[in-house]
N, C-alpha and C positions, 0 to 999 in steps of 0.2 A: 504494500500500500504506500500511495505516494503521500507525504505530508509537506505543505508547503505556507511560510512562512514571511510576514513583514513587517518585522518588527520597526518604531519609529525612534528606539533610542538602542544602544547596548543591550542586548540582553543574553544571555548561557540560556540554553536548552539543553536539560539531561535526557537522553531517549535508554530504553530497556527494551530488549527485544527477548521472547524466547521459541524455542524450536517444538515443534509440534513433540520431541523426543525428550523435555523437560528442561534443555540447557537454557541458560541465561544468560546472555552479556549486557551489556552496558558501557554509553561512550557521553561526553558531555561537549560542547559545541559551544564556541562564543560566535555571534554576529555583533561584531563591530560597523555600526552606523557613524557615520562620520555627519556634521553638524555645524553648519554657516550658522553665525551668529543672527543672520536675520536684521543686524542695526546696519541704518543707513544716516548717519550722522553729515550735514551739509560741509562744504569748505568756507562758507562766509552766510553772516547774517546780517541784518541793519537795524538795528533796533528801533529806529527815527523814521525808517523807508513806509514807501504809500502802501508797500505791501505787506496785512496781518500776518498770513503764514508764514513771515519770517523776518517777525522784530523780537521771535523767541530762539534761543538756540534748545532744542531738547530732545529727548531719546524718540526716536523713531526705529520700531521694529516691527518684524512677521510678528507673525502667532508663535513661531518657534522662542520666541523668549517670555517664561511666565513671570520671571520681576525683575527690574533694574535694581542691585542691591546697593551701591553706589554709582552719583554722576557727581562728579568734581570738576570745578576750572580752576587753571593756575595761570599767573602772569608769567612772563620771563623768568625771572628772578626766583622762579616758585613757591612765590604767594599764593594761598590758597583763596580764593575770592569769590567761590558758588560752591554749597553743598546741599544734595537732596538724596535722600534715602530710602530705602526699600519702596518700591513703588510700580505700578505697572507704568508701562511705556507711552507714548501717542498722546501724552499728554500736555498743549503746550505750555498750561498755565502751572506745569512741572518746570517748566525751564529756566534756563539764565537769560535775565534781559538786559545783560550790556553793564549791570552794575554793581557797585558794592559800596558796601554800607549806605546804600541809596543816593549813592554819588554815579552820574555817568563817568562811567571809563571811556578813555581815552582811544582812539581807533587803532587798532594792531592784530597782531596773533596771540592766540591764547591759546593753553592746553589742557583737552580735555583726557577725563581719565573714567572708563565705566566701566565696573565688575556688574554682570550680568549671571543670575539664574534661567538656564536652558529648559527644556523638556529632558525628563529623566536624571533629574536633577544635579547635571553638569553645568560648571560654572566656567567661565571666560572675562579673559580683561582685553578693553578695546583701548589702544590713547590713539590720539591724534590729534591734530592742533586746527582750529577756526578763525576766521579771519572779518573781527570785527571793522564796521563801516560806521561812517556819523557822515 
């Protein structure tokens, strides 16, 4: 008999067969699923610009991500200057908007940092850097 399988994360399967004659064996099987983060994080945002969708900068992902457990921005210098935690994604009013300590910041690159909870509950870290406008 054929048995067929598709798993969506990692998972072992132990199978047991035995022989019409009483014997038994047994063998155990990993399928490894490999697993895009699903975030699509912008290169530049405007926090001032005529366009809503993107006076925030914040997590955008699939479905394959069930929580963003940290998003951090840092300056150059590695100043930490935006933190949000555990939280689902696609959320803009989640985001950073250009400021800190309710001061607008100044236009440049900034670095983000976000550890993410997957499906199957593997975790991943994303950085890369955005590029604020005025």
């Amino acid at each position: 008999e054929k048995i067929t399988v598709r798993p969506t994360f990692t998972t072992s399967y132990n199978l047991s067969i035995s022989s019409s004659g009483g014997c038994i064996t047994s063998d155990q099987i990993t399928v490894f699923v490999l697993q895009s983060s699903g975030i699509y994080m912008p290169n530049i945002f405007a926090p001032d610009g005529l366009e809503p969708q993107n006076r925030r900068f914040f997590v955008q992902a699939s479905n394959t991500v069930e929580e963003v457990i940290t998003f951090q921005i840092f300056d150059r210098w590695g100043e930490k200057l935006f933190e949000q935690n555990n939280f689902m994604p696609n959320d803009p009013l989640l985001g950073w908007d250009g400021t800190h300590q309710g001061q607008p910041l100044n236009a440049g690159v900034y670095v983000y940092y976000i550890k993410e909870r997957l499906r199957g509950d593997r975790e991943e870290v994303i950085k890369g850097d955005v590029t604020l406008i005025r």
